[in-house]
C-alpha positions in Angstrom: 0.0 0.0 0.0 0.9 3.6 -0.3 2.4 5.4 2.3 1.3 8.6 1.0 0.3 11.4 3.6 -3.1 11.3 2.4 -3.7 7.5 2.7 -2.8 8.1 6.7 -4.8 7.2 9.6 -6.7 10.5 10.7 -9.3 11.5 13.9 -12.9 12.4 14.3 -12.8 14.7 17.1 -15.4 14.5 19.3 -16.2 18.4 21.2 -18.8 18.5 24.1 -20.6 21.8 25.8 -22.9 22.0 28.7 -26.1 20.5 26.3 -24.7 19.8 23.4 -22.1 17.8 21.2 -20.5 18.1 17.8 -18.0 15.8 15.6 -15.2 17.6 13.8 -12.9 16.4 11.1 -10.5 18.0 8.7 -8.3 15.7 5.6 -7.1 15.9 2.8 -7.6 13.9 -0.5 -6.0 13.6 -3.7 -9.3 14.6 -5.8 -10.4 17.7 -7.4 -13.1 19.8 -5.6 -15.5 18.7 -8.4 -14.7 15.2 -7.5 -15.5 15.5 -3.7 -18.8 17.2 -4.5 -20.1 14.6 -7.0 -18.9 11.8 -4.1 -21.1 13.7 -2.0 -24.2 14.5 -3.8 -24.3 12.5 -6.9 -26.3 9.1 -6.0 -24.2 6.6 -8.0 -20.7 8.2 -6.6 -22.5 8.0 -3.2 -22.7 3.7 -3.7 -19.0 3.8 -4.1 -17.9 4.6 -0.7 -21.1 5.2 1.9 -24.1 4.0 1.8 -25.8 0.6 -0.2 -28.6 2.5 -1.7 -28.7 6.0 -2.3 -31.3 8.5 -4.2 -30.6 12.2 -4.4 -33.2 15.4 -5.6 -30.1 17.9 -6.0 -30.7 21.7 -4.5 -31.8 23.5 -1.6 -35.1 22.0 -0.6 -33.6 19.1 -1.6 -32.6 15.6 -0.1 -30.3 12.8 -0.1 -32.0 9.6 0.7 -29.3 6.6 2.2 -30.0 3.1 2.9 -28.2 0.1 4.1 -30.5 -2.6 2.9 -33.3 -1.0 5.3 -30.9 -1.6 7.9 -31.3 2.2 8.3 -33.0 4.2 6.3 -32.7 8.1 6.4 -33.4 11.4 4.3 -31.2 14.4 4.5 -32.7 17.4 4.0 -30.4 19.8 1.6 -30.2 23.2 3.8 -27.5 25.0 1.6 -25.7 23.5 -1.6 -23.1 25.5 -2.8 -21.6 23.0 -5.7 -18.1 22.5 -4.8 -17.7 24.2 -1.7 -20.2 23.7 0.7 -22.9 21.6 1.5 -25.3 21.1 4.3 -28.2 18.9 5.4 -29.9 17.4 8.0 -29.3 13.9 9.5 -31.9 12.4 11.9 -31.1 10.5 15.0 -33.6 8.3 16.5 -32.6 8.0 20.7 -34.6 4.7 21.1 -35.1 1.9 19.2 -38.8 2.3 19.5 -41.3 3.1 17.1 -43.2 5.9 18.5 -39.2 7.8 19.5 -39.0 11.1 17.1 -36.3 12.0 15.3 -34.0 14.7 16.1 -32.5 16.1 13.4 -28.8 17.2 13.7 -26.9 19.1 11.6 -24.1 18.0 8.8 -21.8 20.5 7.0 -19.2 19.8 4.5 -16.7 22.2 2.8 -14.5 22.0 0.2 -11.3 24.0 -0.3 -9.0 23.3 -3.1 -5.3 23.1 -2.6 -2.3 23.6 -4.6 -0.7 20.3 -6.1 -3.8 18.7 -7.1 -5.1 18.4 -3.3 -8.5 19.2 -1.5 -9.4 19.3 1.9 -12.6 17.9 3.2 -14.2 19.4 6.4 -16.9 18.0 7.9 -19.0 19.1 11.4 -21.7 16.8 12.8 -23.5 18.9 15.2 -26.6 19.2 17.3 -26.6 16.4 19.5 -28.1 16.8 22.8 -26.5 15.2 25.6 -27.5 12.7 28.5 -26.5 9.0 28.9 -28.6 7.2 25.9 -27.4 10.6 23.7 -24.0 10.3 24.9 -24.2 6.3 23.7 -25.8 7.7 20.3 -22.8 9.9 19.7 -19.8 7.5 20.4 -21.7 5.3 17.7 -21.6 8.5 15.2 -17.9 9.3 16.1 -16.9 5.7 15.5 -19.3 5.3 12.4 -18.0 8.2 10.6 -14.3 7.3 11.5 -14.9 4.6 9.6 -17.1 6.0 6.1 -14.4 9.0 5.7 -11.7 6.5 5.5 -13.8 5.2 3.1 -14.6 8.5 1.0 -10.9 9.4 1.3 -9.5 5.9 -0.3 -12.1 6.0 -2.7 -11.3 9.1 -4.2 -7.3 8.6 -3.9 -7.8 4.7 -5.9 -11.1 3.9 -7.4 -12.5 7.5 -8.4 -15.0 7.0 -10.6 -15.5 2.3 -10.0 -18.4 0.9 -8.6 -18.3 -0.7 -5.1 -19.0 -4.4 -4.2 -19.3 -5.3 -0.8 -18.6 -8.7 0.9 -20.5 -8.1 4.6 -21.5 -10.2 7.4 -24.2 -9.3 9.6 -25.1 -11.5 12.8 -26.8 -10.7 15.9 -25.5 -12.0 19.2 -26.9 -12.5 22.5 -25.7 -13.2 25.9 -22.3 -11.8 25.0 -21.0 -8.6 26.1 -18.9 -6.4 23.5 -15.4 -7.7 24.8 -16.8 -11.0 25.1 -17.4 -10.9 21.1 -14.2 -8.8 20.5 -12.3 -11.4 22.4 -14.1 -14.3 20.5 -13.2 -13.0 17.1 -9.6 -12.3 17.5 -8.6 -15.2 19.9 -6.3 -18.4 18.8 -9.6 -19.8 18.0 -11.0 -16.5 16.4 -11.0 -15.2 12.7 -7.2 -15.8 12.0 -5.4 -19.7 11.5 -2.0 -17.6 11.5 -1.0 -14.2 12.2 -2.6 -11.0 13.4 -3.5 -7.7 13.1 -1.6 -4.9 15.7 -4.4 -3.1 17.6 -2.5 0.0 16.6 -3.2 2.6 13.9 -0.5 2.3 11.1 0.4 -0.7 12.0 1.3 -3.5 9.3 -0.5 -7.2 9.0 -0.4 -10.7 7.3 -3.3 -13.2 8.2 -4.4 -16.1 7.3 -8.4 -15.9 7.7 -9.8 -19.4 9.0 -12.3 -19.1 5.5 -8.6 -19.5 4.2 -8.1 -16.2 2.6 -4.7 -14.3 2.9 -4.8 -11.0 3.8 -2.2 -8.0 4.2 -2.5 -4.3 4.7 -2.3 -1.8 6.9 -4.5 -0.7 10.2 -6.6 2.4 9.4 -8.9 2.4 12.9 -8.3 0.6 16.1 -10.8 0.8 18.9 -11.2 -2.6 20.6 -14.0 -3.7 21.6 -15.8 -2.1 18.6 -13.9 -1.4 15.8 -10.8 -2.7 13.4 -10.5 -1.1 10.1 -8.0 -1.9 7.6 -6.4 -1.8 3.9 -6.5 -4.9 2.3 -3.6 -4.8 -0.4 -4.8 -8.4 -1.8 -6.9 -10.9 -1.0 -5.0 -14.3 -2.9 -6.6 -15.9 -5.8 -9.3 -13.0 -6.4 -8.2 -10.9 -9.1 -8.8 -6.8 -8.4 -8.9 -7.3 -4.6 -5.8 -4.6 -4.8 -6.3 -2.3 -2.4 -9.5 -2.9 -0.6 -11.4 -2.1 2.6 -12.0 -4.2 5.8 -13.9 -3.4 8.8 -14.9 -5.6 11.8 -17.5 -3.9 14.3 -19.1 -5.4 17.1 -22.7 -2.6 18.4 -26.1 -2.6 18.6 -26.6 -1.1 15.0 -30.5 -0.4 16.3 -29.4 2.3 18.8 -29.0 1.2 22.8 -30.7 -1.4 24.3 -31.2 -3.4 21.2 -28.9 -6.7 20.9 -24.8 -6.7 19.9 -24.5 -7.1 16.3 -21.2 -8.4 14.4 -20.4 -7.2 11.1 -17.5 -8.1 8.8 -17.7 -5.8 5.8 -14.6 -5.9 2.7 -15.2 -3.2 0.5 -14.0 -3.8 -3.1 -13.9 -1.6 -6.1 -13.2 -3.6 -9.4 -14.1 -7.2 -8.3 -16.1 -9.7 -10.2 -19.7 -10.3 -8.0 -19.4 -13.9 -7.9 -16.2 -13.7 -5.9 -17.3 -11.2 -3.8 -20.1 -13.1 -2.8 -18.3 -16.2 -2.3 -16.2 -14.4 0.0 -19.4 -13.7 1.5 -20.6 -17.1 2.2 -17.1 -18.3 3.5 -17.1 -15.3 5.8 -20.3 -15.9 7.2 -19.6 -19.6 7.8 -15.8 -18.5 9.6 -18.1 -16.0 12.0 -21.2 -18.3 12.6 -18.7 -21.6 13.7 -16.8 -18.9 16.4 -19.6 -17.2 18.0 -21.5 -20.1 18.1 -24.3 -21.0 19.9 -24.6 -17.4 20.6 -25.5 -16.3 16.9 -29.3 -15.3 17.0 -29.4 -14.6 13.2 
């Protein structure tokens, strides 16, 4: 992998007053301006780095509709849209997972400032949380979340501007487990790996051997045990295009607090043929279901 400055781990700041909370974040990218605005607001370019499904009506007044397979489902509301330099919309949180809990709708800004050398920098504030212990819980998930999807927007842009995504993902719920119970399953002797390991540190360098038999090697992007490990994947051996891929292992209750622990192994591709993608899938999902066993609900 690149050791370019801009393929670097980087933080999502997390700033807290008396009643409310914001997330803050500032990078770099190798893309144009135009190119960060059309990974933000055009629907297709959306696909490629954030959500699974995405549906945009472009424009103040506007919104930018995102979906994980209904997972979650949410409409931004377009507040100001300023092509290539700023953008702002709502995002709704829900505090509960029940269905009579409003929405609150925070606030998400973008802005785009071009660079000399072919450079942009991306800013991004999340604001408009409210605070108190379920909030508080709410907003960690948000800090950790984005940590994650701006990696994502940043790789994309700096290697697969322009390709389609493919994702290999793993979704099971788990019950009777705490989150370092799980954390400690999955990356024990008997966890995902037959050989090797990954460094719980940002930066740091791997080569596995997955237990589904796949041989992996990259370089940490996010480590935050007992939630999240994000990675490059520089190749996945035997699967043509895997060069430079995205891994991401979370353990959280993806429904909002209170709701059960849900494992997700997700390997982002750009370039990949579907069928190997999804056989990656179904090997995956075998390797996670044999070590959390019995506790896998679904």
């Amino acid at each position: 992998m690149s050791n370019s400055p801009h393929d670097l781990p980087f933080d999502v700041l997390a700033e807290h007053s008396d009643d409310k909370q914001q997330l803050r974040v500032s990078f770099d990218v190798a893309a144009s301006p135009a190119d960060v605005w059309a990974a933000l607001t055009d629907a297709e370019k959306l696909m490629s780095w954030f959500p699974l499904q995405s549906k945009v009506e472009p424009g103040p007044g506007g919104q930018i509709w995102l979906s994980w397979d209904g997972h979650f489902d949410g409409a931004l509301r377009i507040l100001e849209w300023e092509p290539e330099r700023r953008l702002r919309t709502t995002w709704p949180v829900v505090e509960t997972a029940t269905e009579d809990s409003p929405s609150v709708e925070t606030d998400l800004e973008w802005t785009i400032e071009a660079n000399s050398g072919g450079t942009t920098t991306v800013r991004m504030v999340h604001s408009g949380f409210p605070t108190g212990e379920t909030w508080d819980e709410l907003f960690e998930s948000h800090r950790r979340g984005w940590t994650y999807e701006l990696q994502s927007l940043r790789h994309y842009l700096g290697h697969h501007k322009g390709c389609a995504r493919r994702i290999a993902r793993v979704r099971r719920q788990v019950e009777d487990l705490q989150a370092r119970d799980i954390w400690d399953r999955l990356f024990s002797s008997d966890g995902l790996f037959e050989s090797g390991a990954v460094p719980m540190e940002r930066g740091g360098s791997y080569r596995v051997v997955l237990r589904s038999g796949h041989h992996l090697e990259g370089r940490v992007l996010i480590a935050d045990p007992p939630t999240d490990l994000g990675a490059t994947v520089s190749s996945i051996d035997g699967i043509e295009g895997t060069t430079s891929s995205l891994l991401r292992v979370s353990v959280e209750s993806w429904a909002g607090p209170g709701t059960p622990l849900e494992v997700h192994l997700w390997l982002a591709t750009w370039g990949v043929e579907l069928d190997d993608v999804l056989a990656v899938q179904e090997s995956w999902t075998h390797m996670v279901d044999s070590i959390l066993e019995p506790s896998v609900v679904t």
